[in-house]
C-alpha positions as CSV (number, residue, x, y, z in Angstrom):
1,X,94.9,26.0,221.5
2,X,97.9,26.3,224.1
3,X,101.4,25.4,223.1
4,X,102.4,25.3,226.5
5,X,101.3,24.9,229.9
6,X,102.3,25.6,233.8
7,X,102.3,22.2,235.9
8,X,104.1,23.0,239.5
9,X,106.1,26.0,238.1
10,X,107.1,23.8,235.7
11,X,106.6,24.3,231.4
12,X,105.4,21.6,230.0
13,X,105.1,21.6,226.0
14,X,102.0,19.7,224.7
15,X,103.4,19.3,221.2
16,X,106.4,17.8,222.5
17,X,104.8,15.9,225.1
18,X,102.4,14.2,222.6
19,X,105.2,13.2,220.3
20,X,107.1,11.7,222.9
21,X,103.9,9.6,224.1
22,X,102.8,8.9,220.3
23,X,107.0,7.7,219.7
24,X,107.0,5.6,222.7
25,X,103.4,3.6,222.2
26,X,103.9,3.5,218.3
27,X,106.6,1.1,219.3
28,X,104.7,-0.4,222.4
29,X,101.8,-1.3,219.7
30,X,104.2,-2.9,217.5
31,X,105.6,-5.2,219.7
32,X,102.3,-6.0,220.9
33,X,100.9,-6.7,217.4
34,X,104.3,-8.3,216.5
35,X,104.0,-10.8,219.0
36,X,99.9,-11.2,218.2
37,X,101.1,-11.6,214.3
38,X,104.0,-13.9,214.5
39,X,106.6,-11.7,213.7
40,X,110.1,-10.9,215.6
41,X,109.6,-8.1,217.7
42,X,112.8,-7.5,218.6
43,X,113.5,-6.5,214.5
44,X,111.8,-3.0,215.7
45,X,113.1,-2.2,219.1
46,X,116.4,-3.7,218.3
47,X,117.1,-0.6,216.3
48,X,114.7,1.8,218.2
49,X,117.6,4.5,218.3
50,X,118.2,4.7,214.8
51,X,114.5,4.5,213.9
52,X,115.0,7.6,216.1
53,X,117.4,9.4,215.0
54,X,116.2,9.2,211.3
55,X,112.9,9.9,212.2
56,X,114.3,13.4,214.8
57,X,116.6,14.4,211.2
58,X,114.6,14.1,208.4
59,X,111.0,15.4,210.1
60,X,113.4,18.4,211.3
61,X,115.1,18.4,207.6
62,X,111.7,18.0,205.5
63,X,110.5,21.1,208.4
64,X,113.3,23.9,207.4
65,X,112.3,22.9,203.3
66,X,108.8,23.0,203.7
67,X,109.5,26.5,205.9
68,X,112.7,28.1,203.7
69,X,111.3,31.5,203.8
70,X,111.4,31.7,207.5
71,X,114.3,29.0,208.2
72,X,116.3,30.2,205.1
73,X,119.4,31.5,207.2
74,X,119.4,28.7,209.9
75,X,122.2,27.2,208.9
76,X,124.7,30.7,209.4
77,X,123.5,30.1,213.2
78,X,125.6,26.8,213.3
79,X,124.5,23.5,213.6
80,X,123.4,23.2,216.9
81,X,120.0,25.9,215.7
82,X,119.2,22.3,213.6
83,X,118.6,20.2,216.1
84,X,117.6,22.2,219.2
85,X,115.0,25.0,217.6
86,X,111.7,26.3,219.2
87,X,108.2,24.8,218.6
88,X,109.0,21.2,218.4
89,X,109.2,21.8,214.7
90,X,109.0,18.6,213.2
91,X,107.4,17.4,209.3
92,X,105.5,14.6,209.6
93,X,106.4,13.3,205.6
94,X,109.6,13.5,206.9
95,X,109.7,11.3,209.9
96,X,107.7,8.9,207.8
97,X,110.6,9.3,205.4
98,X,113.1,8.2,208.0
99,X,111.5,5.4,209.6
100,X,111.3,3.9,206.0
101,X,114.9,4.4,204.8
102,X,116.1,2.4,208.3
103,X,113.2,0.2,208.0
104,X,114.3,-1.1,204.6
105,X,117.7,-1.2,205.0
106,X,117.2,-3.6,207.8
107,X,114.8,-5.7,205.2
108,X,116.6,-5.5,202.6
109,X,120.3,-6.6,205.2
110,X,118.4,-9.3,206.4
111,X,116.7,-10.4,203.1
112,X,112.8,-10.3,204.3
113,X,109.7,-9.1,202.7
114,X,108.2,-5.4,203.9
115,X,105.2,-7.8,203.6
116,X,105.5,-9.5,206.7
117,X,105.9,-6.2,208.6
118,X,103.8,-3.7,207.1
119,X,100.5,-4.2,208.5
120,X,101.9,-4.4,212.3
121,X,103.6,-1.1,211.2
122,X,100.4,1.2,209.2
123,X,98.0,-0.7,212.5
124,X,100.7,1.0,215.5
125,X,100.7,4.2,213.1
126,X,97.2,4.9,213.5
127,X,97.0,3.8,216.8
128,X,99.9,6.4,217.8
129,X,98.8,9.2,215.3
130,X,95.3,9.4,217.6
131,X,97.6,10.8,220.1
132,X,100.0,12.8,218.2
133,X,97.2,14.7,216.1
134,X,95.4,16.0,219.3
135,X,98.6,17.4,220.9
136,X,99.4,19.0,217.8
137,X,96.0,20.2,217.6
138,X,96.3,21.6,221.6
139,X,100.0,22.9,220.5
140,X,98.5,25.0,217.9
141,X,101.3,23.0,214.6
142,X,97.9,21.9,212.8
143,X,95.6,23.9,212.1
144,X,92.6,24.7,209.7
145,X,91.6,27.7,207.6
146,X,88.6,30.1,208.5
147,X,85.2,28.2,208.6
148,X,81.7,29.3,209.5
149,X,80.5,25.9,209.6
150,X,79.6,24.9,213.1
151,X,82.2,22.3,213.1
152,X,84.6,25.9,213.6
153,X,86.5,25.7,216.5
154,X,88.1,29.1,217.7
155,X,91.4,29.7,219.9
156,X,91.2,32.3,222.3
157,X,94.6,32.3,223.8
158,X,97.2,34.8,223.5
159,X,99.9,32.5,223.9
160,X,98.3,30.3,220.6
161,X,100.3,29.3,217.6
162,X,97.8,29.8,214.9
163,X,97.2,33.2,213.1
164,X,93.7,33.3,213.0
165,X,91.3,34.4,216.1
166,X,88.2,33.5,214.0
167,X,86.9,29.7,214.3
168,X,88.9,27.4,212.1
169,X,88.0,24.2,210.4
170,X,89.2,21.3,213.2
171,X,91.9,19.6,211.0
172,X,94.1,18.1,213.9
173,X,90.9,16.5,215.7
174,X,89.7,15.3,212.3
175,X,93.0,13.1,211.6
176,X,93.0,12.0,215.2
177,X,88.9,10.5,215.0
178,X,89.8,9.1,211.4
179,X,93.1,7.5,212.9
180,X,91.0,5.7,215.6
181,X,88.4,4.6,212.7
182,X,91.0,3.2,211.1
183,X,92.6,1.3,214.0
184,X,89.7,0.2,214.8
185,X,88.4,-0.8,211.3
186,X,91.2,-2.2,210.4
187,X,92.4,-4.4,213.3
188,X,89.0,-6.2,213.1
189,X,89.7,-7.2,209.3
190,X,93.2,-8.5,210.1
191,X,91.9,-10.3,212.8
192,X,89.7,-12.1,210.3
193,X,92.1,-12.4,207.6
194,X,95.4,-13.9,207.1
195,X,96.6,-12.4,204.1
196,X,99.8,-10.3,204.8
197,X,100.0,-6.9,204.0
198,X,96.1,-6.4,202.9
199,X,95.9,-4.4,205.8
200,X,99.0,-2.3,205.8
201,X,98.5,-1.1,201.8
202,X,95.0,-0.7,202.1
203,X,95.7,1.7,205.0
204,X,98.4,3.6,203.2
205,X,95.9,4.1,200.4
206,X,93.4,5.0,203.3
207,X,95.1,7.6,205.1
208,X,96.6,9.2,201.3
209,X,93.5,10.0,200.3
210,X,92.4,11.2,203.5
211,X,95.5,13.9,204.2
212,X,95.5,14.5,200.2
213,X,91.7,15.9,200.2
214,X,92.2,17.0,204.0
215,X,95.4,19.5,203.3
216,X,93.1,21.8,201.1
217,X,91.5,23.0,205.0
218,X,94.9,23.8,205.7
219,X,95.8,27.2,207.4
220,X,99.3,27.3,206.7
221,X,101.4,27.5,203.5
222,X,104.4,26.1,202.9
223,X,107.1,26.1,200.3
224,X,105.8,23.5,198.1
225,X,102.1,24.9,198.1
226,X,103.6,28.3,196.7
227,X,105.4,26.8,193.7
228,X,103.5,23.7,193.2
229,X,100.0,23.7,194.2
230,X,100.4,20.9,196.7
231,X,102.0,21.5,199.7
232,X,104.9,18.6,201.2
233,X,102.0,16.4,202.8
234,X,100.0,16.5,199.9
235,X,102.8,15.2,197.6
236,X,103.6,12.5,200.1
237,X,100.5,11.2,200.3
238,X,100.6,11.0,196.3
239,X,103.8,8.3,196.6
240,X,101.9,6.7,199.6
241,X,99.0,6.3,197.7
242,X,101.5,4.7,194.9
243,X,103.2,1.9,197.4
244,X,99.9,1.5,199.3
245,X,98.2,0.5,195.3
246,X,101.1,-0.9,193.7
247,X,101.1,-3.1,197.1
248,X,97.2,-4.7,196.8
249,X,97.6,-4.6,193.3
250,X,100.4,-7.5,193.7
251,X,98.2,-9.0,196.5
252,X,95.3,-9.6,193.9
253,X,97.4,-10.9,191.6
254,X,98.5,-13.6,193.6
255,X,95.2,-14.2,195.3
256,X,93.8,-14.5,191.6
């Protein structure tokens, strides 16, 4: 895994060149599937800047709390050390968190149900994660513990992020294959199904259980994992899996 690499003398991060990709075609996607479902597009890239600056703030914020012990005296550097740190490090909970807080806001200003958004939103997700997940996987932020099952994948480089030289369990690729299933999976039952939001809670509750049982193969530790068990993506897969149920729970209901 390379966090880095020469193109023309010039340094190219792949972290941070994968999250710029997966932020740019997340909203592509969803004014794609906006216009495919009937929904205003222009709700999403009408406030594209502050979907991005939550998202930058609170995936940076959630970061330095999941990381205390080794970001505990940031803030004595000034604030400037918050937003321009090495590593592109970014928590994905927390950009979730960020695009949610703007997202209902602007619902809840202009009176209209997450409902009618939230399967264009969990589809462009998924579709943008595939991309995200492998640069993260190349940049060395995800990784698995030590495996000696021949899925083990080993990094070599001297210049890799990840603390172990032994072959570790492929975490970052495994998100990014069950992202595309997903996408793909779910597309074709929206396509043949017009009840709103089915798709968008039934992939919440999809992707919960998946990075709930997939954070045990972990390699890092953070905060939360020392005191609690769980670590930050683990917990926020446990409220996603709560919206995602309480969501086709209601659906049923008023199907039945």
């Amino acid at each position: 895994m390379y966090p880095q690499i020469e193109v023309l003398g010039i340094t190219i991060y792949v972290f941070g060149l994968s999250l710029s990709v997966s932020f740019v075609l997340f909203f592509f996607i969803l004014h794609k599937l906006s216009e495919k479902f009937g929904i205003n597009a222009n709700f999403f890239l009408g406030n594209v800047l502050w979907f991005f600056l939550s998202i930058f703030v609170f995936s940076r914020f959630f970061y330095i709390i999941a990381e205390w012990r080794d970001f505990q005296f940031l803030w004595s550097q000034g604030i400037l050390k918050f937003f321009f740190m090495s590593d592109y490090n970014f928590s994905l909970m927390g950009g979730i968190l960020g695009f949610m807080i703007v997202l209902l806001f602007q619902l809840k200003r202009f009176k209209i149900s997450s409902r009618k958004y939230i399967d264009a939103i969990v589809l462009a997700f998924f579709f943008a994660a595939i991309i995200g997940f492998i640069g993260a996987f190349f940049g060395g932020q995800i990784y698995g513990k030590p495996t000696d099952s021949f899925m083990g994948i080993a990094s070599n480089s001297d210049v890799s992020n990840t603390p172990y030289t032994s072959p570790m369990f492929p975490l970052a690729p495994l998100y990014s294959f069950i992202s595309f299933v997903l996408f793909f999976c779910l597309y074709l039952v929206r396509k043949f199904t017009k009840i709103e939001g089915l798709v968008g809670y039934m992939g919440m509750l999809l992707f919960a259980i998946l990075l709930f049982s997939a954070e045990f193969y972990t390699g890092g530790t953070d905060l939360f994992k020392v005191y609690l068990f769980f670590n930050l993506n683990q917990i926020g897969s446990v409220v996603m899996f709560g919206i995602g149920a309480r969501g086709l729970y209601k659906i049923y209901k008023e199907e039945a």
